[in-house]
MARLO-178071 format. One record per residue (C-alpha): residue number from 1; chain; x, y, z. Coordinates in nm, 2 decimals, decimal comma, m for minus. Example, Ala and Ser with C-alpha at 12.3 -4.5 7.8 and 13.67 -1.06 7.14 Angstrom:
% MARLO-178071
   i ch   east  north     up
   1  A   1,23  m0,45   0,78
   2  A   1,37  m0,11   0,71
This chain:
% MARLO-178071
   i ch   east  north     up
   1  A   1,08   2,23  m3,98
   2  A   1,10   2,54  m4,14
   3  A   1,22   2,69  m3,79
   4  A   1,51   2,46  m3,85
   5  A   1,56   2,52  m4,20
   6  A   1,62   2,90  m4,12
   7  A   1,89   2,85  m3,86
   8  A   2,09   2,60  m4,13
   9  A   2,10   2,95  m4,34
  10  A   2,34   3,04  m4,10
  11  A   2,63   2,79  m4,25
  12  A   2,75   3,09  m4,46
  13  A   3,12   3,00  m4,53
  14  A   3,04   2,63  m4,37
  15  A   2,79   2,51  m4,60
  16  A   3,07   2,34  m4,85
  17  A   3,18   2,18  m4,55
  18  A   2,86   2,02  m4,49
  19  A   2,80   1,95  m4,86
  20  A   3,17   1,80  m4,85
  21  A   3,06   1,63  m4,58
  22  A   2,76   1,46  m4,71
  23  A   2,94   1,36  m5,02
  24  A   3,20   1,19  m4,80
  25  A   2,93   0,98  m4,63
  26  A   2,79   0,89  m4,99
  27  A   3,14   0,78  m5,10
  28  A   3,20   0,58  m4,79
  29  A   2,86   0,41  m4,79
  30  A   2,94   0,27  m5,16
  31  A   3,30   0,13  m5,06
  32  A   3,12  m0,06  m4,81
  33  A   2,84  m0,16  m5,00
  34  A   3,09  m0,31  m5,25
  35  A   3,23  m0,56  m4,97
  36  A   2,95  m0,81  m4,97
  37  A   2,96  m0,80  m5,31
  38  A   3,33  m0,95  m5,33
  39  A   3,24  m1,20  m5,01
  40  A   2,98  m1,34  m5,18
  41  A   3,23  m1,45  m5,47
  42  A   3,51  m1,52  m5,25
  43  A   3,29  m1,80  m5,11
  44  A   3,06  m1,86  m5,42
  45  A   3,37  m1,90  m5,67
  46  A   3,74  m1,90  m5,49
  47  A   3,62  m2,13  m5,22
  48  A   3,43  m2,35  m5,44
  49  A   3,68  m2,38  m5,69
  50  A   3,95  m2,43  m5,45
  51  A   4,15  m2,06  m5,66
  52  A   4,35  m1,95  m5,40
  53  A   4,48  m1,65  m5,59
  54  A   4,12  m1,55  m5,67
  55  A   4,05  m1,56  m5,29
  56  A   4,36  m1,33  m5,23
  57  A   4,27  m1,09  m5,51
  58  A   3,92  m1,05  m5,39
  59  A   4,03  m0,98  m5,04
  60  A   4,29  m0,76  m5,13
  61  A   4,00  m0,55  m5,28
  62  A   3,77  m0,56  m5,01
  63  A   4,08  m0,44  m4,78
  64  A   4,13  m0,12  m5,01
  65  A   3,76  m0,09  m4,96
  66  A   3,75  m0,06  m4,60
  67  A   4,06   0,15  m4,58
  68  A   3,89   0,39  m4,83
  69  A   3,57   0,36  m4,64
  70  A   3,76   0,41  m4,33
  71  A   3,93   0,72  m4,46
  72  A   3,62   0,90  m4,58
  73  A   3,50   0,81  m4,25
  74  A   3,77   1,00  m4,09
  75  A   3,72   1,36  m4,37
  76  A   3,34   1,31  m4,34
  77  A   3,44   1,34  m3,91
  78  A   3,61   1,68  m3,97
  79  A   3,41   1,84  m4,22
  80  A   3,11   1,78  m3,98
  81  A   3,27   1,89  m3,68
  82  A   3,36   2,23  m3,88
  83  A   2,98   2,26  m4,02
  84  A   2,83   2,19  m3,71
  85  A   3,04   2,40  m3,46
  86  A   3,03   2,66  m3,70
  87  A   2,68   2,70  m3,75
  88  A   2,66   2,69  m3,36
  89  A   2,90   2,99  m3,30
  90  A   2,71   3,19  m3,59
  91  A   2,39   3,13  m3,46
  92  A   2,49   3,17  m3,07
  93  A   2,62   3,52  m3,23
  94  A   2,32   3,60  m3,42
  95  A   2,09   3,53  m3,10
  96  A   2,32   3,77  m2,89
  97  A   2,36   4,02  m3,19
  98  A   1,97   4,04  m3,13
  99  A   1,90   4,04  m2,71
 100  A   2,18   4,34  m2,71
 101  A   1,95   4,52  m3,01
 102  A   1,63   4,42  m2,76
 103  A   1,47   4,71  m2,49
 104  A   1,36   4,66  m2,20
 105  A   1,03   4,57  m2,26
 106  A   1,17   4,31  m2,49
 107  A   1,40   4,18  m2,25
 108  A   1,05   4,12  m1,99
 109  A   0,95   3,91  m2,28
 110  A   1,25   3,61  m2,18
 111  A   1,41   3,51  m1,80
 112  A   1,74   3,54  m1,78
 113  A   1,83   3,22  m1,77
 114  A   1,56   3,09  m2,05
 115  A   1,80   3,34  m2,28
 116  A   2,10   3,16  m2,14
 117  A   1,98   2,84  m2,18
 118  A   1,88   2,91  m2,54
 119  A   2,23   3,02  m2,62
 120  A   2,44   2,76  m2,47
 121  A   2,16   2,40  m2,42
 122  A   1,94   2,46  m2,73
 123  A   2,24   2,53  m2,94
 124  A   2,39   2,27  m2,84
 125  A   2,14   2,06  m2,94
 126  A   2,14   2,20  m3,24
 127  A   2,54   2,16  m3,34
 128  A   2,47   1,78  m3,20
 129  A   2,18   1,74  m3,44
 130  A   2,41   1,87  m3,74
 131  A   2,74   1,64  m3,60
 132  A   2,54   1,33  m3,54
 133  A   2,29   1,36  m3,77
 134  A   2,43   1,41  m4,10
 135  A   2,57   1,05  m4,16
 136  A   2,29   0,86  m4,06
 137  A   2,08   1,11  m4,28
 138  A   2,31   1,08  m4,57
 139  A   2,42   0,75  m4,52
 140  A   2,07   0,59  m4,41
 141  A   1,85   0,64  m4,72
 142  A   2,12   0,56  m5,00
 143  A   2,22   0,24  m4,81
 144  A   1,85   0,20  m4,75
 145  A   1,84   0,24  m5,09
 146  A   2,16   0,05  m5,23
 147  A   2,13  m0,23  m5,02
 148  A   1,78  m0,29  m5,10
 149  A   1,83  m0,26  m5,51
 150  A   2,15  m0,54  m5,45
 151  A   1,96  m0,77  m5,24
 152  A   1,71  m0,81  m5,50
 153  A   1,95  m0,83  m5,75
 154  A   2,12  m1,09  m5,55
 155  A   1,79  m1,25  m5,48
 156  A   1,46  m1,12  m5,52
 157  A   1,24  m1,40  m5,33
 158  A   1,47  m1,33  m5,03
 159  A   1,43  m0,95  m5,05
 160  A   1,03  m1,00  m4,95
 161  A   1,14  m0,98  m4,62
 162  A   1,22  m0,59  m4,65
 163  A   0,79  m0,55  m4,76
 164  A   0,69  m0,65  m4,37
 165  A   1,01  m0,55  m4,17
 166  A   1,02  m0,20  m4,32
 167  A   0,66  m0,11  m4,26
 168  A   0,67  m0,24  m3,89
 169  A   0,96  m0,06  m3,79
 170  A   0,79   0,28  m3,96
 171  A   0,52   0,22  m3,72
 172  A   0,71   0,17  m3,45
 173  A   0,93   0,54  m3,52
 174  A   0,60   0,72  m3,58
 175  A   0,42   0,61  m3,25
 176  A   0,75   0,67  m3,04
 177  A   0,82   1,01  m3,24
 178  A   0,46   1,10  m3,16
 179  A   0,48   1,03  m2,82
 180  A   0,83   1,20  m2,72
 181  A   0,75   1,58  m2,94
 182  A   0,62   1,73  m2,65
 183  A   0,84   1,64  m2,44
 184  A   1,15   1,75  m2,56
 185  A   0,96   2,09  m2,52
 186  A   0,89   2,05  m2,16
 187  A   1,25   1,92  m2,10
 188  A   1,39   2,27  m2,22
 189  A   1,14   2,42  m2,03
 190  A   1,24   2,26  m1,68
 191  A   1,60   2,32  m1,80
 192  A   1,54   2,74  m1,80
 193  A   1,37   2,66  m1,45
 194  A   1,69   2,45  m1,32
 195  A   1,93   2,79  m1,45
 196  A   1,67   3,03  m1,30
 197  A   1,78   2,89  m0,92
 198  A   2,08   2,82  m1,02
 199  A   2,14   3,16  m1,12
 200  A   1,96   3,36  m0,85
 201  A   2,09   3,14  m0,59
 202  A   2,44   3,21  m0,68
 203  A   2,37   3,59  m0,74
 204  A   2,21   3,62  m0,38
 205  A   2,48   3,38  m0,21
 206  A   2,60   3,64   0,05
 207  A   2,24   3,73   0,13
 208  A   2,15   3,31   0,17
 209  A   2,46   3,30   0,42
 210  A   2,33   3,62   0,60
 211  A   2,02   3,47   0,66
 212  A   2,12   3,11   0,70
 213  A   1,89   3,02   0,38
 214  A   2,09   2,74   0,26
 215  A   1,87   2,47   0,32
 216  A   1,59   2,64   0,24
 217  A   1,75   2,71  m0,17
 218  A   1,91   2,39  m0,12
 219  A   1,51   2,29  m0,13
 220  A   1,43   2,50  m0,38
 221  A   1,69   2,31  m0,61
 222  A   1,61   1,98  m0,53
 223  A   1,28   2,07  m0,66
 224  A   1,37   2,19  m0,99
 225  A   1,66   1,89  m1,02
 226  A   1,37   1,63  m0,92
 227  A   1,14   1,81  m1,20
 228  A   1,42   1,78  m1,49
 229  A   1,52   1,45  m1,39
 230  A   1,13   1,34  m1,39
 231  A   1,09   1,50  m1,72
 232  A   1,42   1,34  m1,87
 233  A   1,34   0,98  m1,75
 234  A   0,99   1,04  m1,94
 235  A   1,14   1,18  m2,26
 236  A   1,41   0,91  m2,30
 237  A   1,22   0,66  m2,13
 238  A   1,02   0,63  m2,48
 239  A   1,34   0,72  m2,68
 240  A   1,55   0,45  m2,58
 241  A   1,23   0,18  m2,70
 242  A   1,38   0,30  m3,02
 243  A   1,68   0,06  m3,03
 244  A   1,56  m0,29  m2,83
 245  A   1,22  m0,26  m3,09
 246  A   1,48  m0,23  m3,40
 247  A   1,68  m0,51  m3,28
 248  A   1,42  m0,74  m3,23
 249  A   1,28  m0,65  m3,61
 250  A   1,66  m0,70  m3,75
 251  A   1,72  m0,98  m3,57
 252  A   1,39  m1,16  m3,64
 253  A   1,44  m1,08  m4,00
 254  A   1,76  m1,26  m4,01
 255  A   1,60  m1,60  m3,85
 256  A   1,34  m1,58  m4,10
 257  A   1,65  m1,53  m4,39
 258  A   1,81  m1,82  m4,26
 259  A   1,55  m2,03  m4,22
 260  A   1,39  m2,00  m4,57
 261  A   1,75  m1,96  m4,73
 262  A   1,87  m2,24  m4,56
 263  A   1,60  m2,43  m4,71
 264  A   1,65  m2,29  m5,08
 265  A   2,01  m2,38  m5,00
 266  A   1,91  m2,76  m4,97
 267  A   1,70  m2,69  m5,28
 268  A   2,00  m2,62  m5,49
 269  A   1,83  m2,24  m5,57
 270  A   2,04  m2,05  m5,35
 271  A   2,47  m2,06  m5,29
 272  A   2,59  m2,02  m4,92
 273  A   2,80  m1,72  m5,08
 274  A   2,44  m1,55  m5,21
 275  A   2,29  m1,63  m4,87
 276  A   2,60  m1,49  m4,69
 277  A   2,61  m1,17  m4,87
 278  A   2,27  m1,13  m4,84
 279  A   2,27  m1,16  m4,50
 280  A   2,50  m0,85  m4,50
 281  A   2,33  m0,64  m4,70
 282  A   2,03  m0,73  m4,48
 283  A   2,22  m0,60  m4,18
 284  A   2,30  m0,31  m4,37
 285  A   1,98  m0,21  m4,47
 286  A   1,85  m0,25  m4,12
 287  A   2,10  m0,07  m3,94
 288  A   2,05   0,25  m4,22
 289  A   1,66   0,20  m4,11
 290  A   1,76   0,25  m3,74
 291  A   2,01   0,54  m3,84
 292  A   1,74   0,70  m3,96
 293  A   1,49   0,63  m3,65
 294  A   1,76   0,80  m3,49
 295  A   1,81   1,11  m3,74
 296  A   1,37   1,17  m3,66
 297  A   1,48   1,13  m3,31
 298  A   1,76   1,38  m3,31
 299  A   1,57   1,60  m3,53
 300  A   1,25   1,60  m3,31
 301  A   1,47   1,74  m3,04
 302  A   1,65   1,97  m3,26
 303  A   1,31   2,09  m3,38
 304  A   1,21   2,24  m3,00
 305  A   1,56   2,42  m2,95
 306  A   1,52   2,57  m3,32
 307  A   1,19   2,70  m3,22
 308  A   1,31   2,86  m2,90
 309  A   1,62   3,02  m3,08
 310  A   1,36   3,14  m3,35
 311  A   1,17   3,28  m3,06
 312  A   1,46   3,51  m2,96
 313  A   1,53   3,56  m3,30
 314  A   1,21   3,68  m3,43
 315  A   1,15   3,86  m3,18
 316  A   1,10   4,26  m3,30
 317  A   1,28   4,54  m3,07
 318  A   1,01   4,76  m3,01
 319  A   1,29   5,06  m3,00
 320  A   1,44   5,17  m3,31
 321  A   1,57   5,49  m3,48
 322  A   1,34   5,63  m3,73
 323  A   1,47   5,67  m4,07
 324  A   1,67   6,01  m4,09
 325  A   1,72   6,04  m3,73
 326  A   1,88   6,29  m3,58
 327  A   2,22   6,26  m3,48
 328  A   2,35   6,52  m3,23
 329  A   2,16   6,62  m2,91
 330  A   2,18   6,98  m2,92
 331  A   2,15   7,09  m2,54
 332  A   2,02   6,94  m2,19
 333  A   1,71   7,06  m2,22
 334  A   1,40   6,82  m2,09
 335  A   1,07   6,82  m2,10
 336  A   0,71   6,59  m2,06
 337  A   0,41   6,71  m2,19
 338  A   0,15   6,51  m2,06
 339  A   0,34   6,18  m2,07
 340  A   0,19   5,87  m1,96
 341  A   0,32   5,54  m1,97
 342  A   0,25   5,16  m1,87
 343  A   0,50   4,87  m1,85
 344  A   0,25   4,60  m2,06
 345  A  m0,01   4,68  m2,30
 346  A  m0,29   4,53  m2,12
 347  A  m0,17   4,65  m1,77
 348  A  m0,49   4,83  m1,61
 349  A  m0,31   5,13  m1,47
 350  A  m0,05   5,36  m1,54
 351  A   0,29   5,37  m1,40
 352  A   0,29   5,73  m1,47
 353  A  m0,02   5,95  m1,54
 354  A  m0,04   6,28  m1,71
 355  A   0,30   6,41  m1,60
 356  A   0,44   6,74  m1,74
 357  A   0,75   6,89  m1,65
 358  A   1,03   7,13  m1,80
 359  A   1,42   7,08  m1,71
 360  A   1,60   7,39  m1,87
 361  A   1,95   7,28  m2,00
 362  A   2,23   7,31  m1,73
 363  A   1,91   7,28  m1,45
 364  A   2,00   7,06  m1,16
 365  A   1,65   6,90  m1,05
 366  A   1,58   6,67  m0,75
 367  A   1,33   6,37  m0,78
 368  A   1,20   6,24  m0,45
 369  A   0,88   6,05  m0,33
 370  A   0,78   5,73  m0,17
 371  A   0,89   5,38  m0,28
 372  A   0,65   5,25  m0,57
 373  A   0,60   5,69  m0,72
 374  A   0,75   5,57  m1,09
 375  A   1,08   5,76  m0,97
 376  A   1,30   5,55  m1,20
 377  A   1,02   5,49  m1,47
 378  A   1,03   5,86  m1,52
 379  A   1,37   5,89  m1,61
 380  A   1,42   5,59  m1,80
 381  A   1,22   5,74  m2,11
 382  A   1,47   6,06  m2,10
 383  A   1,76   5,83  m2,32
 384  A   1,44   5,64  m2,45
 385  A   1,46   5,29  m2,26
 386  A   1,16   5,27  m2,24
 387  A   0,85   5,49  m2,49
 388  A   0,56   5,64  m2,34
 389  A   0,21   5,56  m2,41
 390  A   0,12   5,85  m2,43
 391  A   0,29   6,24  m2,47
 392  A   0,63   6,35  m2,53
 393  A   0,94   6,33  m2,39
 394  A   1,15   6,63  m2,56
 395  A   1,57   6,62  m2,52
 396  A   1,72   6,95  m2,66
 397  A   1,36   7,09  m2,79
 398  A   1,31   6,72  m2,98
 399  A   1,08   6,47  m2,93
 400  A   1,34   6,14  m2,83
 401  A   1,20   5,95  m3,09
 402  A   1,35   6,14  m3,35
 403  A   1,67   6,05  m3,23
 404  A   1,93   5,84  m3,33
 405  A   1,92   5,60  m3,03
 406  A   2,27   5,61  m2,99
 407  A   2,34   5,98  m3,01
 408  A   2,08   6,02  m2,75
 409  A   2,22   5,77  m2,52
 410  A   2,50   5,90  m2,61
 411  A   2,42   6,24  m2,47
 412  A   2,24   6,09  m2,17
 413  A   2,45   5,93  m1,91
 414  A   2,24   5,77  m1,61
 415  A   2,36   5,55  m1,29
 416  A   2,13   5,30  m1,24
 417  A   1,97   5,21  m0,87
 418  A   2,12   4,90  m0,93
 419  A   2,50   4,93  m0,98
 420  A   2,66   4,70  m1,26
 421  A   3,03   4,66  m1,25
 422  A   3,21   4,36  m1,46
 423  A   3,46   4,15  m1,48
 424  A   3,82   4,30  m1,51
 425  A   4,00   4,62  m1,37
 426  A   3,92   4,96  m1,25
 427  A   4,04   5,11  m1,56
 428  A   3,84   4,84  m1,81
 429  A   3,52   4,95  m1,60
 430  A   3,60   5,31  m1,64
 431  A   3,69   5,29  m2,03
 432  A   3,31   5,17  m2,04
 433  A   3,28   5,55  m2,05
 434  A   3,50   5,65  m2,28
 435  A   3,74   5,43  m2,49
 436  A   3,99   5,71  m2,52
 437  A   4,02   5,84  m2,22
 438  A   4,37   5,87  m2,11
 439  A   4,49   5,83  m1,69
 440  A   4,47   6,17  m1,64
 441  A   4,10   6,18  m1,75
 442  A   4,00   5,87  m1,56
 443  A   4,18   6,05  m1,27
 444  A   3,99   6,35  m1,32
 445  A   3,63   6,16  m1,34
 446  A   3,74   5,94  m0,98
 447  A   3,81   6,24  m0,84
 448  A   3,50   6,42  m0,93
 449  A   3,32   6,08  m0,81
 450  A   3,57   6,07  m0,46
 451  A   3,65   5,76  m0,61
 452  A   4,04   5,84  m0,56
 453  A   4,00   5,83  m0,20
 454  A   4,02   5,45  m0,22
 455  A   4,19   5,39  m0,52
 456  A   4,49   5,57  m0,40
 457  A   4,48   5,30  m0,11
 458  A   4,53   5,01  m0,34
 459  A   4,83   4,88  m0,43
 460  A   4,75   4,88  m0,82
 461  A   4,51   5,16  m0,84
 462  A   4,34   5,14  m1,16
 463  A   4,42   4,82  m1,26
 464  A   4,32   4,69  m0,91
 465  A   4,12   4,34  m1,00
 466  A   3,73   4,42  m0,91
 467  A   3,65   4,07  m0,95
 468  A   3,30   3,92  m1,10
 469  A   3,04   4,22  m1,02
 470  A   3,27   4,40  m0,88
 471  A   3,30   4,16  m0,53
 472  A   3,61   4,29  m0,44
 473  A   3,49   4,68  m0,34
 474  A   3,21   4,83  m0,08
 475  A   2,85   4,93  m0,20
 476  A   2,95   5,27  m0,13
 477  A   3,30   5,21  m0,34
 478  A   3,07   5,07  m0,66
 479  A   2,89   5,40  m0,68
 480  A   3,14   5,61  m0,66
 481  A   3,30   5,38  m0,96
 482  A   2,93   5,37  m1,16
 483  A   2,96   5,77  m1,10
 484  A   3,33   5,82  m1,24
 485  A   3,24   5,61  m1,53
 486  A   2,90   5,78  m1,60
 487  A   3,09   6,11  m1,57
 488  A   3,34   5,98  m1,84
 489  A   3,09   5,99  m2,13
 490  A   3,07   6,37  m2,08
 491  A   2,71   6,36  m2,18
 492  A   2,47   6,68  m2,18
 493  A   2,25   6,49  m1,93
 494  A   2,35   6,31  m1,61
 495  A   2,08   6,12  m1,42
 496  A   2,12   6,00  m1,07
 497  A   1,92   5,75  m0,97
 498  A   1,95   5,68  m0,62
 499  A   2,33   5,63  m0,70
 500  A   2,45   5,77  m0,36
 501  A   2,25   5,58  m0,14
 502  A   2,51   5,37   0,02
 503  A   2,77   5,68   0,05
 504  A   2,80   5,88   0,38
 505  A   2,65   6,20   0,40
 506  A   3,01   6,40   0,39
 507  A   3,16   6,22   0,07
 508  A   2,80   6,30  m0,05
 509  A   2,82   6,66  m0,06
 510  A   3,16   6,62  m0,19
 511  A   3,03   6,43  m0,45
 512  A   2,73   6,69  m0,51
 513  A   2,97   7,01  m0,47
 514  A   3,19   6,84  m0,74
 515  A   2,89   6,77  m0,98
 516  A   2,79   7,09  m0,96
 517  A   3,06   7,27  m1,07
 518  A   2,95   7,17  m1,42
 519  A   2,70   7,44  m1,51
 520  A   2,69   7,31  m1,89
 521  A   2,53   6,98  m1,76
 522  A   2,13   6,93  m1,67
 523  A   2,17   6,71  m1,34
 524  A   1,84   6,54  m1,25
 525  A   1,90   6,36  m0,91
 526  A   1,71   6,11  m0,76
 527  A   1,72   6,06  m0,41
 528  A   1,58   5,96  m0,02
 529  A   1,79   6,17   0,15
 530  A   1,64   6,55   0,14
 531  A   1,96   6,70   0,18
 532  A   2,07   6,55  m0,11
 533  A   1,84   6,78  m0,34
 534  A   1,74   7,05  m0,10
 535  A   2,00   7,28  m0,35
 536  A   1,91   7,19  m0,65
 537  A   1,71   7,44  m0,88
 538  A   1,41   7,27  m0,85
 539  A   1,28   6,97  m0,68
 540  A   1,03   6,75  m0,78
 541  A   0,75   6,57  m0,56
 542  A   0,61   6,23  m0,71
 543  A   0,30   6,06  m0,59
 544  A   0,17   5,73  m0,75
 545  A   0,31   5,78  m1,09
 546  A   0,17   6,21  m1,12
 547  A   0,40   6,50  m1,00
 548  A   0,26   6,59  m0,68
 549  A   0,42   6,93  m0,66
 550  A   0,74   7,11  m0,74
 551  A   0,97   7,39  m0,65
 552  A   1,24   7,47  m0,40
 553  A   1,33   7,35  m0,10
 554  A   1,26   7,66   0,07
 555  A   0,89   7,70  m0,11
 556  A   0,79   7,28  m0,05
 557  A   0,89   7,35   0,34
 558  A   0,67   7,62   0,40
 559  A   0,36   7,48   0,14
 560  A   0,37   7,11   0,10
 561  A   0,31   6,83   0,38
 562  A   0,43   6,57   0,19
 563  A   0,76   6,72   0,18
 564  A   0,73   6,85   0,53
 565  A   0,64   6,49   0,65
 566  A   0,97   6,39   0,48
 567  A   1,16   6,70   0,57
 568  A   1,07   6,64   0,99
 569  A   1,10   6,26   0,95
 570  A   1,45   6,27   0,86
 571  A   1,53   6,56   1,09
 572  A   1,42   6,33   1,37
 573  A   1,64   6,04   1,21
 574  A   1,90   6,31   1,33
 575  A   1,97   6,65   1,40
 576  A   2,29   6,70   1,15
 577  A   2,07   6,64   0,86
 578  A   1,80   6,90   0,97
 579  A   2,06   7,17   1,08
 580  A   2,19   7,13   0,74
 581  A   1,84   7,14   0,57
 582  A   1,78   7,45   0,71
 583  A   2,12   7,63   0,58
């Protein structure tokens, strides 16, 4: 409850619609109550006494009664819908205010598509818990409440009925609540599983085709459907009992009211008006009891999204700046000293081990080893995505976590193995990198990144539509777009990790001729290809997470056989690439 409780905080400038809201219901819950009130002497006195202006007076009033109720009905309907989609856009904010304030390691905390699904199904659940909750909550208990005090007014003997229906039908909520709590859970649950294929499935589309995999993910779904539609037949399955066991209560009551008023009727104790409204306020009062059977329900479910968007939201990034960081990155200077560093706490080995190295500013360094060496990891805690475990990582003579984390990402621009372009043009991509930047800068950076070549070629150039993750361009065409916009940020740091790796060899050294022109920039390039570090100031050997060796090209030829394995293995893949390793 109190899970739920925090996320109602969130009304902010929606809470006096709620409270508006609620006071509506109350209103319209007394205009109705009012009605029986003015059948019963419609029957009990104009009927009786034959007063045909009575008759129209009365009904008159119980017409302006419903027409109030109705229009209260109708303001309670918008203020609700304002409360409730508001708190669901505030809190949908809040939750991605946070994941975008997460690191890495937080983000291994949530799949994908459990983070999706707890921004668009559990909030959902939520807004429908606020929308079609509040009335029956509001309007359950005070007719509960109100028809209960009237009917004993109206006649107490009667009214006994309320001291064995009530009771029965609180048993009956708490055993079917009981049983359906942990499901909701598990419903959620099989929904983040459903989005997982979904999501993966439609990400890795072109490789499904290229492998003919459809009916193999096709499988895969049917799974996860079957598994959700199993686990939503079980949840409502005991839900539904919710209505048929209230109506049998409600309408059992009633037989029982007209059997024994019927009898105090023929006793002379009782008026057919008394017994008449009293059979109303008897509906009443039982359909408020099943409003609010249906408010525990709602909430119950409410109760398990709440505590999966608390999850997200109490979750703590474990990167923050420290208090007086620092705010400009002074040069491109890098060094580790004695940095180790492990993905998970509890993980029995080290993705790196003991690594110390020195990057002097305006240094280009090459990164090479074999697939698995903690190439990647070891760059990713340069801008600080990731802290080590142990050490220090030092930018410009200062250990990173003294930084401002956005002046040191800031002055770090890296290219990620895995290129992400979005939605939208050429030039909305590139502006990623600087906001400013007018054509003839984004020109510049595309030409630095041989990105012109094709851009030249379409018909709109930079505002040429990429398409959702960039569909609409080459692997070797998203790099050289990833490179531009890196280049863009101007940052005293440029990592390449693996970024050329689907780019042929000659718009390579383009590429690396280009990049090293700027002389006030550390480059630190990671790659398979030797030639595409062999002239870099210094080239770096890792081996299972520790730096194997370093130096030139020239001194690893003649003293390492790691790099000599690599060197002849690619000379064999052809003789182009050795000729040129040897210049």
């Amino acid at each position: 409850m109190n899970d739920l409780k925090r996320l109602l905080r969130y009304l902010g400038p929606y809470r006096r619609d709620l409270l508006l809201g609620a006071f509506l219901v109350l209103v319209e819950t007394c205009f109705e109550l009012v009605i029986p009130l003015l059948m019963a002497e419609i029957i009990d006195v104009g009927v009786a006494r034959r007063d045909v202006p009575y008759i129209l007076r009365q009904g008159v009033l119980m017409g302006v009664c419903a027409l109030l109720a109705l229009l209260t009905g109708l303001l309670y309907a918008r203020f609700a819908a304002r409360a409730s989609y508001g708190l669901g856009a505030r809190v949908r904010e809040a939750e991605y205010e946070k994941v975008q304030q997460y690191a890495f390691s937080n983000l291994d905390h949530f799949a994908t598509s459990s983070l999706v699904t707890r921004m668009t199904t559990d909030i959902t659940v939520l807004q429908n818990a606020v929308n079609g909750g509040l009335r029956p909550l509001v309007r359950g208990p005070s007719m509960l409440v109100l028809g209960v005090g009237l009917s004993v007014y109206m006649n107490a003997r009667l009214a006994l009925v309320f001291l064995v229906s009530a009771p029965l039908l609180a048993l009956i909520l708490f055993f079917i609540v009981r049983r359906i709590a942990p499901l909701y859970s598990r419903l959620q649950k099989a929904v983040d599983r459903l989005n997982g294929v979904v999501q993966e499935g439609l990400t890795a589309i072109r490789a499904v085709k290229a492998f003919v995999r459809g009916e193999h993910e096709e499988e895969k779904f049917r799974t996860v459907n079957e598994e959700l539609q199993r686990t939503s037949q079980e949840t409502f399955h005991y839900a539904v009992l919710n209505l048929p066991a209230f109506q049998l209560t409600m309408y059992t009551a009633a037989v029982l009211i007209m059997w024994f008023g019927g009898g105090m009727i023929l006793e002379g104790s009782l008026q057919v008006g008394e017994l008449t409204g009293f059979m109303s306020y008897v509906l009443q009062v039982m359909n408020s009891l099943m409003m609010i059977s249906n408010v525990f329900l709602l909430l119950t479910r409410s109760l398990a999204s709440a505590r999966r968007i608390g999850e997200v939201l109490d979750e703590a990034p474990e990167l923050s700046s420290p208090p007086g960081a620092a705010a400009v990155v002074p040069d491109g200077e890098v060094e580790f000293r004695g940095v180790s560093f492990k993905y998970r706490r509890d993980a029995r080995e080290n993705a790196l081990s003991d690594v110390s190295l020195h990057i002097a500013a305006g240094q280009t360094v090459g990164i090479i080893g074999g697939t698995g060496s903690a190439k990647s990891t070891l760059v990713q805690l340069i801008p600080r995505l990731y802290d080590v475990t142990a050490g220090q990582v030092l930018v410009g003579g200062r250990d990173v976590r003294e930084y401002d984390l956005q002046a040191l990402r800031d002055a770090v621009g890296i290219v990620l193995q895995k290129n992400v372009l979005f939605s939208g043009t050429v030039r909305e991509n590139l502006l990623w990198g600087n906001p400013e930047a007018d054509d003839d800068a984004l020109w510049e950076a595309c030409r630095a990144a041989c990105a012109d070549e094709f851009l030249l070629r379409m018909p709109k150039g930079l505002d040429t539509d990429l398409g959702q993750g960039g569909v609409n361009v080459s692997g070797g065409q998203k790099q050289r777009l990833c490179i531009a916009r890196t280049l863009l940020k101007r940052p005293k740091i440029l990592i390449f990790d693996d970024s050329t790796s689907a780019v042929d060899t000659a718009t390579e050294a383009k590429i690396r001729a280009s990049l090293a022109a700027r002389r006030d920039v550390t480059k630190i390039v990671i790659a398979q290809r030797i030639t595409s570090v062999m002239d870099t100031d210094q080239i770096i050997i890792l081996e299972d997470g520790r730096v194997h060796a370093s130096g030139t090209h020239r001194q690893l030829l003649a003293s390492d056989p790691i790099y000599q394995e690599i060197y002849h293995s690619q000379r064999k893949g052809g003789e182009g690439h050795g000729e040129a390793a040897e210049r």
